[in-house]
C-alpha positions as a Markdown table, in Angstrom:
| # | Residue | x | y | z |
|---|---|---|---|---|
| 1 | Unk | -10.4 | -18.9 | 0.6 |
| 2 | Unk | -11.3 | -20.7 | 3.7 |
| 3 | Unk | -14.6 | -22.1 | 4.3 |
| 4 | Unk | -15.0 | -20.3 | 7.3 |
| 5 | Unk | -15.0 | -17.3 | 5.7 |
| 6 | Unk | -17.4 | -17.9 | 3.1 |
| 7 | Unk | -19.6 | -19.2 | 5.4 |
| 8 | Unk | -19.1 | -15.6 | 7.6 |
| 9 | Unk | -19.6 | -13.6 | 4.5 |
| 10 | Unk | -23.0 | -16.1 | 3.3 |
| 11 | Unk | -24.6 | -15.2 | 7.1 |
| 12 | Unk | -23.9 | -11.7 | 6.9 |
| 13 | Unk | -25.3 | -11.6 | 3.4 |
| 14 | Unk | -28.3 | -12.6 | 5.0 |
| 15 | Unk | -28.4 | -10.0 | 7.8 |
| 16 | Unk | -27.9 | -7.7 | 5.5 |
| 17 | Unk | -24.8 | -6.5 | 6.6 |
| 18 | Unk | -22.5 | -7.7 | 3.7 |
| 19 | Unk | -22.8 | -4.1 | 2.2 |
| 20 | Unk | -21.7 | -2.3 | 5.7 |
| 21 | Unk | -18.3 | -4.7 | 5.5 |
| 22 | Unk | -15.0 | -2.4 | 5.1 |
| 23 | Unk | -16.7 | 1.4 | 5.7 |
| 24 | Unk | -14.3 | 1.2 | 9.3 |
| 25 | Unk | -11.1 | 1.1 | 7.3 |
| 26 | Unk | -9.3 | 4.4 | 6.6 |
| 27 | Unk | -8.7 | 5.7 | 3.5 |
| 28 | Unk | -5.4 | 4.9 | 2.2 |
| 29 | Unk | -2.9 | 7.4 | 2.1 |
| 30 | Unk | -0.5 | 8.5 | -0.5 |
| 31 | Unk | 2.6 | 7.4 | 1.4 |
| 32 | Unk | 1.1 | 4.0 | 1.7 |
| 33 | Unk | -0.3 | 3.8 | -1.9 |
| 34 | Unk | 3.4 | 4.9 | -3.1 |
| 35 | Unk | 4.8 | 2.0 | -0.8 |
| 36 | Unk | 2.6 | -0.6 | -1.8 |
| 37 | Unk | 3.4 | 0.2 | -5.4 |
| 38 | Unk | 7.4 | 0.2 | -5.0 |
| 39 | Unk | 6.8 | -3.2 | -3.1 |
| 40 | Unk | 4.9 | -4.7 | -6.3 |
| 41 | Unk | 8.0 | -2.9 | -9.0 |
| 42 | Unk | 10.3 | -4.4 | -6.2 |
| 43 | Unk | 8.6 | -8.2 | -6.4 |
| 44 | Unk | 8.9 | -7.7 | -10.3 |
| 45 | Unk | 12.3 | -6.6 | -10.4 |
| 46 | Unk | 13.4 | -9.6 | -8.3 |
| 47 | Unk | 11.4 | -11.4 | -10.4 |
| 48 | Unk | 13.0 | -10.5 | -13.6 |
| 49 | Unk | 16.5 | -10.8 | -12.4 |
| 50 | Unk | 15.9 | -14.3 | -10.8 |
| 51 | Unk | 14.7 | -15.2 | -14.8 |
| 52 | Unk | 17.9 | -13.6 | -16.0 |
| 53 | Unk | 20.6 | -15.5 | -13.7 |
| 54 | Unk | 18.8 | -18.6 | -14.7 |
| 55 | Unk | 19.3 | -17.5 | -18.6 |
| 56 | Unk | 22.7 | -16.1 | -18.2 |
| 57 | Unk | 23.8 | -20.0 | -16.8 |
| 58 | Unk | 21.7 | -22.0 | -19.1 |
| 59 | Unk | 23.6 | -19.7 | -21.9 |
| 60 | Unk | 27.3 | -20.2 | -20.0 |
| 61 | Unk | 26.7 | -24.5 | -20.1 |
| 62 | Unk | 25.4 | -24.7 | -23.7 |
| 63 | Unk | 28.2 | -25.5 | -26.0 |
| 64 | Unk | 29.7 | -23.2 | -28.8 |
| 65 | Unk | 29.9 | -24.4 | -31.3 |
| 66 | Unk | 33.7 | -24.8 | -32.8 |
| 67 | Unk | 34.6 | -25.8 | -29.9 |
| 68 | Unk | 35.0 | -28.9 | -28.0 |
């Protein structure tokens, strides 16, 4: 977090207007909820399969053993 914004929400803190922050944004809608919840299962899944390729060539380099 930048300074700058600490030091925004600190003033209006003191103006009392800390508690009126956010009450202009919309609700959120279910379409958007839904998205932003395939996006995080989407981060995850990349996630996963980027820890999967890595163990599927650490496995292919290791040596078996019986063999040369």
């Amino acid at each position: 977090m930048s300074g700058k914004t600490l030091k925004r929400w600190v003033g209006r803190a003191r103006q009392g207007q800390l508690a009126t922050l956010g009450e202009r944004r919309r609700p959120v809608t279910e379409l958007e909820a839904e998205l932003s919840r395939l996006k995080r299962e989407l981060a995850e899944a990349r996630v996963e399969r980027d820890i999967l390729q890595k163990a599927t060539a650490y496995v292919a380099k290791a040596p078996r053993p019986g063999t040369r």
